[in-house]
C-alpha positions as CSV (number, residue, x, y, z in Angstrom):
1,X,12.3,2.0,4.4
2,X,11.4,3.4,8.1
3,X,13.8,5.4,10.2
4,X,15.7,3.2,12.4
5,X,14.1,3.0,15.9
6,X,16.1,4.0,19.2
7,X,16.5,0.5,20.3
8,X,17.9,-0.7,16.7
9,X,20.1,2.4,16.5
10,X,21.8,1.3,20.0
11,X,21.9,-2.1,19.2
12,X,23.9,-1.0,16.0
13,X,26.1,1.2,17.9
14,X,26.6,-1.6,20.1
15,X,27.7,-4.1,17.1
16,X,30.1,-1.4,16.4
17,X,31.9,-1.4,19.3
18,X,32.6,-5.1,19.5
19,X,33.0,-5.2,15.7
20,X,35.9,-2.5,16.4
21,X,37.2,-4.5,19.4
22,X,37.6,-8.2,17.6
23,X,38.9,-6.8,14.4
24,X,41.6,-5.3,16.3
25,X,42.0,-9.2,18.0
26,X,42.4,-10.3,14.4
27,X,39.0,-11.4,13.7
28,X,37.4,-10.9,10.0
29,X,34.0,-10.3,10.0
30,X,32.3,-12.2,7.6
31,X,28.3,-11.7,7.9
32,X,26.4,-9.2,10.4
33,X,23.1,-9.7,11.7
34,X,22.2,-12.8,9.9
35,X,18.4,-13.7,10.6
36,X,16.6,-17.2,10.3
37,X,13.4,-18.6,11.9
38,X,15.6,-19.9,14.5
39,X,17.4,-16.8,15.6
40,X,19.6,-14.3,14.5
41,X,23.1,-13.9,14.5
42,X,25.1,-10.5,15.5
43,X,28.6,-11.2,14.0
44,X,30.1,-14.2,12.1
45,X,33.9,-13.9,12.1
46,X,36.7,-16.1,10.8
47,X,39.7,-16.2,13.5
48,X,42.8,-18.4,13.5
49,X,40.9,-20.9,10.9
50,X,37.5,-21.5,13.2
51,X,34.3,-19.6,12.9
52,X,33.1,-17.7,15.3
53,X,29.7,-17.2,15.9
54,X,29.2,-13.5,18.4
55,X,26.3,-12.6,20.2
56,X,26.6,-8.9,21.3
57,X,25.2,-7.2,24.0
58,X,24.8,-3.7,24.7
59,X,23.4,-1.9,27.5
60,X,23.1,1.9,28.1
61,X,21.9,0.9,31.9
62,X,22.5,-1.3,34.9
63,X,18.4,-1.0,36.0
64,X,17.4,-4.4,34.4
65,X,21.1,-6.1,35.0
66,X,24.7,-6.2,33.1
67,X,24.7,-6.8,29.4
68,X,26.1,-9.7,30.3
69,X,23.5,-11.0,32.9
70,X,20.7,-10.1,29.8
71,X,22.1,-13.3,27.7
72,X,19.6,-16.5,28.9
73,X,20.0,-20.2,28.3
74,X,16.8,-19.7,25.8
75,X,19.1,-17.0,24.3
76,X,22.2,-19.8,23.6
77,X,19.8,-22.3,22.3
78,X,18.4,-20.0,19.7
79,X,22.3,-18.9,18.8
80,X,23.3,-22.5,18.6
81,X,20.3,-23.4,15.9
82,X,21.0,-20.2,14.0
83,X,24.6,-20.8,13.7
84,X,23.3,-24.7,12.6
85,X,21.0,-22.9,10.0
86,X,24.3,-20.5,8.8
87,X,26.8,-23.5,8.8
88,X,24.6,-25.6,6.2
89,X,23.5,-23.0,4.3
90,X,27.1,-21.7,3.3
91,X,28.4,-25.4,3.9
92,X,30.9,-24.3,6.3
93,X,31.8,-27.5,7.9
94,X,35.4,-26.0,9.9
95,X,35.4,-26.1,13.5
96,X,33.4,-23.1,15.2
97,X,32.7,-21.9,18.7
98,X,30.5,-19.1,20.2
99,X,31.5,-16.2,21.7
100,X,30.1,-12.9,23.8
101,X,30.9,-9.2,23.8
102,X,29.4,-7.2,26.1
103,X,29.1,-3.7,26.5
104,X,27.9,-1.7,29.5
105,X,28.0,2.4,28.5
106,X,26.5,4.0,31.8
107,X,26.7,7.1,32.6
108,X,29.9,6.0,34.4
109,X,31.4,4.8,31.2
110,X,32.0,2.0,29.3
111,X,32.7,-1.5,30.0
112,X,33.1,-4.4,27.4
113,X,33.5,-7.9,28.2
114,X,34.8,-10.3,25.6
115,X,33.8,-13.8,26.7
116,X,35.9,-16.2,24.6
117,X,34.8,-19.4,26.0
118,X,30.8,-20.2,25.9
């Protein structure tokens, strides 16, 4: 298996620190980086009885925007149909929603942003 490249390492690093942030919210992760034709999936989490679908995104600089200005309405349409894709295959039929952490770590320090209403 190849060496991770730089971009997945930071985008791992990245998952890390959100995964760190909503466990200690009292979310359970329950799938990481789930991929489909139709998209992929950062974190699935289980909080107060709904699924949680999280994009995350990381950014180690402002030049090309925010982490949070980096998430498109092309970017939420793919999340939606991958979340579709992971609700029937696991037949999860519970209520779910879609969330956003992210993560600015400049050289002025870090920033995370945990959007809880998408």
């Amino acid at each position: 298996m190849p060496p991770f490249s730089h971009r997945q390492r930071t985008g791992r690093a990245g998952e890390r620190l959100a995964r760190e942030h909503l466990e200690a919210k009292g979310y359970r992760v329950i799938a990481e980086n789930f991929t489909c034709r139709e998209g992929e999936l950062d974190l699935v989490c289980l909080h107060r009885r709904e699924l949680v679908f999280v994009e995350v995104k990381y950014r180690q600089s402002n030049r090309f925007g925010t982490a949070l200005e980096s998430i498109t309405h092309a970017k939420l349409r793919r999340l939606q149909a991958a979340a579709a894709v992971f609700r029937q295959r696991n037949r999860i039929h519970r209520s779910y929603r879609f969330e956003v952490v992210a993560i600015d770590a400049t050289e002025v320090g870090v920033r995370l942003e945990h959007l809880t209403e998408l």
